[in-house]
C-alpha positions, 0 to 999 in steps of 0.5 A: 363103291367107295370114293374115287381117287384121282390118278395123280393122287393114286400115283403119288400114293403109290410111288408111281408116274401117272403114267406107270399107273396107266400102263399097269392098270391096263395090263392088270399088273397090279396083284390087287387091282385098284380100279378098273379101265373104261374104253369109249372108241380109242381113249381109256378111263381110269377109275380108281377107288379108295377102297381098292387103293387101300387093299392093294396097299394092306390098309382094310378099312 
C-alpha cells in the first residue's frame, strides 16, 4: 500500500471538513474509496492512502 495521508491533508485536498471526510468514509459515500475505517471498541480510525486519494481524484499514478 502506498503512503498514508493525514486527514487534514486529505480534507484540504478535497475541498471537505476533516469532519465531512469522517462521515463519508464511514458511510462509503465516497464512489471510489480513499482509505478504510478501523474500529477498537467505541473509537474509529481513519487511514487514508495516497494511492487511493489519487484514484478518487482521477490521478493514476
Amino acid at each position: 500500500m502506498s503512503e498514508r495521508v493525514p486527514l487534514a491533508e486529505a480534507a484540504r485536498i478535497l475541498g471537505m471538513s476533516q469532519q465531512g471526510v469522517r462521515e463519508h468514509m464511514k458511510r462509503n459515500l465516497f464512489p471510489v474509496p480513499i482509505g478504510y475505517v478501523t474500529k477498537q471498541g467505541n473509537k474509529c480510525q481513519y487511514h487514508i492512502y495516497r494511492e487511493m486519494l489519487n484514484r478518487h481524484l482521477g490521478k493514476e499514478a
